[in-house]
C-alpha positions as CSV (number, residue, x, y, z in Angstrom):
1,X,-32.4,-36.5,-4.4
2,X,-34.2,-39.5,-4.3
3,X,-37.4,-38.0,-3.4
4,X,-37.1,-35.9,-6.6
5,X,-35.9,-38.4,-9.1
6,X,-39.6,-40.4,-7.8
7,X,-41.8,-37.1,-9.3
8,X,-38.9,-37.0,-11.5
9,X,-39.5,-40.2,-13.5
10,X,-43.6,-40.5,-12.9
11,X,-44.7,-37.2,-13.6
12,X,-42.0,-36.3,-16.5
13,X,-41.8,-39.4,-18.1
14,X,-44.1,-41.7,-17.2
15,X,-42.7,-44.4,-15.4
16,X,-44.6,-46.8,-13.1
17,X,-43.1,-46.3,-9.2
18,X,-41.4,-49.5,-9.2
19,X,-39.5,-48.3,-13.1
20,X,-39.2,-44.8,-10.9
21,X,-37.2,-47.1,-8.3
22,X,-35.1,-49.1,-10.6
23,X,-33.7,-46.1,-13.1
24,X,-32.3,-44.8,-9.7
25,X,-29.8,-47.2,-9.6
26,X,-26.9,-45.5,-11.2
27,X,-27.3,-42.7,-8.3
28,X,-27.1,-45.8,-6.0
29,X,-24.3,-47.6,-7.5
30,X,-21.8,-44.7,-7.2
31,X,-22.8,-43.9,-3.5
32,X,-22.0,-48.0,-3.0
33,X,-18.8,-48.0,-5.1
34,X,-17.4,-44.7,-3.5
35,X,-18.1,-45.5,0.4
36,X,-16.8,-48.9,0.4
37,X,-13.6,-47.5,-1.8
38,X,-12.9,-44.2,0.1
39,X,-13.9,-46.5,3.6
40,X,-11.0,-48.9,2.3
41,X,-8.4,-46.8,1.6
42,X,-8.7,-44.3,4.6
43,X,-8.1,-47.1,6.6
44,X,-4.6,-48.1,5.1
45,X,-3.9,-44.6,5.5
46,X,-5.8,-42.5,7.6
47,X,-6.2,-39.9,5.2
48,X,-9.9,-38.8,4.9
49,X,-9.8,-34.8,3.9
50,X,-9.6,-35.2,-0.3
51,X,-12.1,-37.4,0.1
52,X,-14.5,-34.9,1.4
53,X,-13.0,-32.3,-1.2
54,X,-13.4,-34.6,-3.9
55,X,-16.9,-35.4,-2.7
56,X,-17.7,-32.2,-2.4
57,X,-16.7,-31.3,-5.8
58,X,-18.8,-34.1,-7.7
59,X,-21.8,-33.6,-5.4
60,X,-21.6,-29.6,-6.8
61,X,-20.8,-30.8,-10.3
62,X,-23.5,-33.8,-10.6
63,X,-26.5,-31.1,-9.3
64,X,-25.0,-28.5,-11.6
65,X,-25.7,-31.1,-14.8
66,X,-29.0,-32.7,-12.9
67,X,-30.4,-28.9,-13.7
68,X,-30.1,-29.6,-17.2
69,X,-32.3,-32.3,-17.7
70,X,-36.2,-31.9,-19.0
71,X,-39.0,-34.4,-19.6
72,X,-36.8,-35.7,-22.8
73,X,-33.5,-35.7,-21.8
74,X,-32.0,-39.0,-23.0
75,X,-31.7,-41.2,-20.0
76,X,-28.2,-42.3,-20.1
77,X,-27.2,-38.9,-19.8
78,X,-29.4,-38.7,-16.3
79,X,-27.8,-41.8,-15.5
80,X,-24.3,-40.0,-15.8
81,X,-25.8,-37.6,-13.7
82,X,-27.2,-39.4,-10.9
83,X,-23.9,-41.5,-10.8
84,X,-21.4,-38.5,-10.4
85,X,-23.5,-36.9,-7.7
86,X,-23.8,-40.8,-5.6
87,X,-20.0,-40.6,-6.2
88,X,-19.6,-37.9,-4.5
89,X,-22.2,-38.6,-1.9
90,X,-20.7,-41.5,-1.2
91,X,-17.2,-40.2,0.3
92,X,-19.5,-37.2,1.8
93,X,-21.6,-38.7,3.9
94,X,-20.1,-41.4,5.9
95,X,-16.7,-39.9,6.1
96,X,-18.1,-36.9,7.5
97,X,-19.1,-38.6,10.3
98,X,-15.9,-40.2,10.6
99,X,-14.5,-36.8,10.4
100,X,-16.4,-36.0,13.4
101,X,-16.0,-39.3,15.7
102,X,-11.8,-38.6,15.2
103,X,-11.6,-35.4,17.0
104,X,-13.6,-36.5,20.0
105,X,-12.7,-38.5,22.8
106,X,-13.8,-42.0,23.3
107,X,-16.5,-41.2,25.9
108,X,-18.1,-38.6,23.6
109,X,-18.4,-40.2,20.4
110,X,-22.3,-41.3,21.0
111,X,-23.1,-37.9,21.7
112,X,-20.8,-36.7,18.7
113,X,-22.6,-39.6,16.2
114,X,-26.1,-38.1,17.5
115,X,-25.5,-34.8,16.8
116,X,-24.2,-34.8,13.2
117,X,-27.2,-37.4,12.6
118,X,-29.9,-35.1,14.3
119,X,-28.3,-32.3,12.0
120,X,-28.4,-34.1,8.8
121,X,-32.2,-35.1,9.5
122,X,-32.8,-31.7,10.5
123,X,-30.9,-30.5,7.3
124,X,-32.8,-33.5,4.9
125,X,-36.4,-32.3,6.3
126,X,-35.8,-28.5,5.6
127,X,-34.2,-29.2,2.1
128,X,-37.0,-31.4,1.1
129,X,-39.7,-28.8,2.3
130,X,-37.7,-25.6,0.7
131,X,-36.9,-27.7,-2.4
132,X,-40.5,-28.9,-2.3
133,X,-41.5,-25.3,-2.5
134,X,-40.0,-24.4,-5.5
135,X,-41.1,-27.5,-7.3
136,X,-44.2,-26.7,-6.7
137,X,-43.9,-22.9,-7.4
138,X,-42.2,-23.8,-10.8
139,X,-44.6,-26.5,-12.4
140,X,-47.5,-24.4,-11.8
141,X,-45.9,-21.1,-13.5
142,X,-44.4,-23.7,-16.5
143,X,-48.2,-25.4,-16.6
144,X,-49.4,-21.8,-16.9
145,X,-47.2,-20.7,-19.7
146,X,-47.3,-23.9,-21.5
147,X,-51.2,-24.0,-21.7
148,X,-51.0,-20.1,-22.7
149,X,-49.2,-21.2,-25.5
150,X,-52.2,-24.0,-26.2
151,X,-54.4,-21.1,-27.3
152,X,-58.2,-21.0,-26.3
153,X,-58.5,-24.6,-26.0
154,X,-55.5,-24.5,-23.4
155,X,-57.3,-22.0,-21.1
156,X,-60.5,-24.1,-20.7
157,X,-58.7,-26.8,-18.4
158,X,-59.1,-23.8,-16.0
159,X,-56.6,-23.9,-12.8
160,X,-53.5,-24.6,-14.7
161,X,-53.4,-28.3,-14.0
162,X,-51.7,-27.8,-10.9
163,X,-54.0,-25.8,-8.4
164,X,-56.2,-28.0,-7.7
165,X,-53.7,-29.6,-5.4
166,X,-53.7,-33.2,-6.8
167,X,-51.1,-35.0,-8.8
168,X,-52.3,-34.9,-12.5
169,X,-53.4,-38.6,-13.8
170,X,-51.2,-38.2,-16.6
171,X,-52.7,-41.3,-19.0
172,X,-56.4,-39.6,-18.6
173,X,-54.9,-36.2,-20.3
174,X,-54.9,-35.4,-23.9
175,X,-51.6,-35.7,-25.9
176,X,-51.0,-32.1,-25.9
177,X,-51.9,-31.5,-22.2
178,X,-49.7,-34.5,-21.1
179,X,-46.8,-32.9,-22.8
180,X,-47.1,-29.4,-20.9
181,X,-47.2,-31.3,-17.7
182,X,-44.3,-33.7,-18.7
183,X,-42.4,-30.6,-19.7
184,X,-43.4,-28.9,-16.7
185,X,-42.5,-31.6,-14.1
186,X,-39.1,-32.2,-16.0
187,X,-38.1,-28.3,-16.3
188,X,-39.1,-27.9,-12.1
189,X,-36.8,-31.2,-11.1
190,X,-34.0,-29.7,-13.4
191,X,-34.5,-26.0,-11.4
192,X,-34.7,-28.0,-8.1
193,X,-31.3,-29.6,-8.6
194,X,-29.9,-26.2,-10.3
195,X,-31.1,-24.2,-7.0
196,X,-29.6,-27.1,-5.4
197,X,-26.0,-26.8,-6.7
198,X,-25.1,-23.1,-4.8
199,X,-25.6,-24.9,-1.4
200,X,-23.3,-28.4,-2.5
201,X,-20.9,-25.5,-3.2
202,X,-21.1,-24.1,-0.1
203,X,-20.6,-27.5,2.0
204,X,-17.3,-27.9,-1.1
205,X,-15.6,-24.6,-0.1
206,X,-16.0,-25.4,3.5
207,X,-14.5,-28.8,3.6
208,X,-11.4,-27.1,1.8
209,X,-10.6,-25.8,4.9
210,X,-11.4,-28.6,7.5
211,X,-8.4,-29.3,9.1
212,X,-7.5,-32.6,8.6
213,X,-6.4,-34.7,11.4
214,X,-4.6,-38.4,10.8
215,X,-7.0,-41.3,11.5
216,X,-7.0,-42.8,15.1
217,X,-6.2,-46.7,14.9
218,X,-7.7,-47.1,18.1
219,X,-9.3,-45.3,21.2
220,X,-6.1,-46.0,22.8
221,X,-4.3,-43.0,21.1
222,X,-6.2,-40.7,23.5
223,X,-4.3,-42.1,26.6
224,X,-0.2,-41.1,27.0
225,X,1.4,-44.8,26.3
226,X,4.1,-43.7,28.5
227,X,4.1,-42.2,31.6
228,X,8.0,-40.6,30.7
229,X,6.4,-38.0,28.2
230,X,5.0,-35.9,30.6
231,X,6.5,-33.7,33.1
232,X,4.8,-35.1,37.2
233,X,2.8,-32.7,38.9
234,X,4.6,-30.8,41.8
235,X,2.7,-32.6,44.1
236,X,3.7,-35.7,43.0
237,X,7.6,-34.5,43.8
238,X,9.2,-35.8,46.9
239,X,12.7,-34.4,47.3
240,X,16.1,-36.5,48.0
241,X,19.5,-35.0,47.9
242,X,21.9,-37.6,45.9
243,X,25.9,-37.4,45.6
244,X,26.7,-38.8,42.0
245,X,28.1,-41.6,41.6
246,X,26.1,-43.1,44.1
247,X,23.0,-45.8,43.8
248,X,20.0,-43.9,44.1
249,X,16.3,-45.6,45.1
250,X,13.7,-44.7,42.8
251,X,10.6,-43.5,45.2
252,X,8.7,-46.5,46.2
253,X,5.6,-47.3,44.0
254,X,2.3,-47.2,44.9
255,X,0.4,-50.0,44.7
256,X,-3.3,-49.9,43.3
257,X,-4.4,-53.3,44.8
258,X,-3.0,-55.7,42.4
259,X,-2.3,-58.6,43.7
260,X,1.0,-59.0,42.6
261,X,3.5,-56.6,40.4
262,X,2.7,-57.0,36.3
263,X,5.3,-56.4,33.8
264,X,5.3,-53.4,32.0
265,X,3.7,-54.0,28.8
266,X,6.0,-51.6,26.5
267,X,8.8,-52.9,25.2
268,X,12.4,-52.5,26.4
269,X,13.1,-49.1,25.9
270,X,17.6,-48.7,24.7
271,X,20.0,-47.8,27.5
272,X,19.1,-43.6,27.0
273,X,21.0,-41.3,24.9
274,X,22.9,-38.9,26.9
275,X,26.5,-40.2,28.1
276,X,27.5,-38.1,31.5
277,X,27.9,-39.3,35.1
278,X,26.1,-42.7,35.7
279,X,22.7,-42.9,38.2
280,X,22.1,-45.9,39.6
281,X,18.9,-47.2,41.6
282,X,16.7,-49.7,42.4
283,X,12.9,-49.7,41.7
284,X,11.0,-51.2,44.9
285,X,7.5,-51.4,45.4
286,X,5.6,-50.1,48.7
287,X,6.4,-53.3,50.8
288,X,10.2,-53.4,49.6
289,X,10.5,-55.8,47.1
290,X,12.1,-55.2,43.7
291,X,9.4,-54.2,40.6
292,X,11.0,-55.8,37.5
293,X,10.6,-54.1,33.7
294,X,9.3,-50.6,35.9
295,X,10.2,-47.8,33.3
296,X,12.9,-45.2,34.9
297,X,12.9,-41.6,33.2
298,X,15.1,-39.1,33.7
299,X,14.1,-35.5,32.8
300,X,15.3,-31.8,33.1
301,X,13.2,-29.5,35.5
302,X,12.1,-27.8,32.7
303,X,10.2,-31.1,31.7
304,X,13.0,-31.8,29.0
305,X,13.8,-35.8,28.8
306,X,17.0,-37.1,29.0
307,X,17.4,-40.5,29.7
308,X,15.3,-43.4,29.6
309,X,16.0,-46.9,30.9
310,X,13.4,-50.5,32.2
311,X,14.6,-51.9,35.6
312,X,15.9,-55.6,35.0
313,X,14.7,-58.5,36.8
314,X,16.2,-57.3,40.3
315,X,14.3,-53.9,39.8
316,X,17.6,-52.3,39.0
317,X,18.2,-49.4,36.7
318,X,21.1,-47.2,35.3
319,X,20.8,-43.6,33.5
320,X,23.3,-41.2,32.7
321,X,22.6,-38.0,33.4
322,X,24.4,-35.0,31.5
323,X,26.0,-33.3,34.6
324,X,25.3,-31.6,38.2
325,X,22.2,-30.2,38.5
326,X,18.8,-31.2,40.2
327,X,16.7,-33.6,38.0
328,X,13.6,-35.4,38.4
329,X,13.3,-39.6,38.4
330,X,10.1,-41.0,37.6
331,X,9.0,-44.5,38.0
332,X,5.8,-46.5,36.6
333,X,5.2,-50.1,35.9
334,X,1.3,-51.7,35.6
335,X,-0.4,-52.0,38.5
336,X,1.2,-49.0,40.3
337,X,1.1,-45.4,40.3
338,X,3.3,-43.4,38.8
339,X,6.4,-41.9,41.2
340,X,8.2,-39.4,40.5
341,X,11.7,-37.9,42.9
342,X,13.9,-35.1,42.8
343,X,17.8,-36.0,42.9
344,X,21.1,-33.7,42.9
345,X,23.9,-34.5,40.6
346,X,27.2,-33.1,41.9
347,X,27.3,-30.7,44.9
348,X,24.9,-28.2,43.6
349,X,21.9,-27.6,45.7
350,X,18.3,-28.4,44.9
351,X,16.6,-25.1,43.4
């Protein structure tokens, strides 16, 4: 937009580069106040999708009025212009990105940032070209018909003003010429932006139907937080047959070469949920001695949970599980790999 707005405000209306600059700003301010609002409140909430939508929507509506204007059109109405389509930019752009970073892993989110950047500059240098096209196509058919309707004295200036392949010196033309390329330069910005609009609607529709994922707080929502949410591999599995009541030893942890054991750094998880026959145990680590806070999970072999309890001080534990049957223990605590052990409630066999 910006590069169009320049020929925009030179060639049409016959502002200095530095005025060309400055009447800009309202585009400018509405990218500024949209981005830094949209970035505010997506972080309290993590909701980013309307904004795209709504983006969307003023991006299409500001280029839609933008291909109204001519070499007259009263500037405030431009400015209105301008500032609905940096609205709209403004959540776009950024939050696209953003978009993007939130449904890649950590590691991949260079790679990710790269990619949509390369495919915006990619998208920028083609528009610009294409866009740049037209203009060019336009002013020299609206040069043409506008010296046509000059008369005689209109077809002397030959080439049409715009063949030649220089920018016209706009003070050096008589009145009546500098209006027909005024017009002319206003009417080819205004189609630019009209020809413009079909694509914003495109990239509208299609971020109607982004799916919208809730905002990641940190790069620690990729990791499980807790080991008891997932089911252990059957390797992991080493089988111990268990009469209920009875104290039952949690297999002993691994240790990753920490010095000492760490306490777990979750919170206290409530004595679990399911009252049934009591399992008790005691977490120890691979030389024996007890591993306090270690969190003790009880689950279904179908990989249902059904109790969850954190080893005192001792490394003691107790569970209820909901009745015979073969379940699976696991064990983790910081500085340790996960364990995991089948045990038998009742008489009935392991499966």
């Amino acid at each position: 937009g910006t590069v169009f707005f320049s020929q925009y405000f030179q060639l049409a209306r016959g502002k200095s580069p530095t005025m060309s600059g400055v009447m800009t700003i309202p585009m400018i301010a509405g990218l500024f106040l949209s981005s830094t609002i949209s970035g505010q409140v997506i972080t309290k909430t993590g909701r980013w999708k309307a904004w795209l939508v709504t983006g969307g929507f003023l991006v299409t509506a500001g280029l839609g009025l933008l291909g109204t204007i001519r070499y007259d059109t009263p500037y405030w109405h431009v400015a209105v212009f301008m500032f609905v389509m940096g609205l709209g930019i403004g959540m776009m752009m950024q939050n696209l990105v953003l978009a993007t970073q939130n449904q890649v892993a950590p590691e991949d989110l260079g790679s990710a940032s790269s990619v949509v950047t390369f495919f915006r500059s990619l998208g920028g240098a083609i528009g610009v070209s294409a866009l740049g096209a037209v203009l060019g196509n336009r002013v020299t058919q609206y040069v043409k018909d506008g010296l046509a309707a000059l008369g005689p004295e209109g077809a002397k200036l030959g080439h049409g003003g715009t063949g030649g392949g220089g920018i016209p010196d706009l003070d050096k033309l008589p009145e009546p010429f500098r209006v027909v390329m005024e017009s002319a330069y206003g009417h080819g910005v205004g189609d630019v932006f009209l020809y413009a609009a079909p694509c914003a609607l495109i990239a509208f529709i299609v971020t109607i139907f982004i799916k919208e994922v809730a905002l990641k707080t940190s790069a620690a929502n990729d990791a499980p937080t807790e080991a008891s949410d997932q089911a252990p591999a059957p390797a992991a599995v080493e089988t111990a047959e268990v009469p209920v009541p009875a104290t039952v030893g949690a297999a002993g942890l691994v240790s990753e070469g920490a010095a000492g054991v760490t306490s777990v750094d979750t919170a206290e998880a409530p004595h679990d949920t399911v009252q049934g026959t009591p399992v008790h145990g005691v977490v120890r680590g691979a030389e024996g001695a007890p591993v306090a806070r270690a969190a003790v999970t009880l689950i279904s072999l179908g990989g249902r949970q059904l109790g969850r309890s954190v080893a005192r001080t001792d490394g003691g534990y107790t569970l209820d599980a909901p009745g015979s049957g073969s379940y699976v223990l696991i064990a983790s605590a910081d500085g340790f790999q996960p364990q995991a052990s089948t045990v038998v409630v009742g008489d009935e066999a392991l499966a």
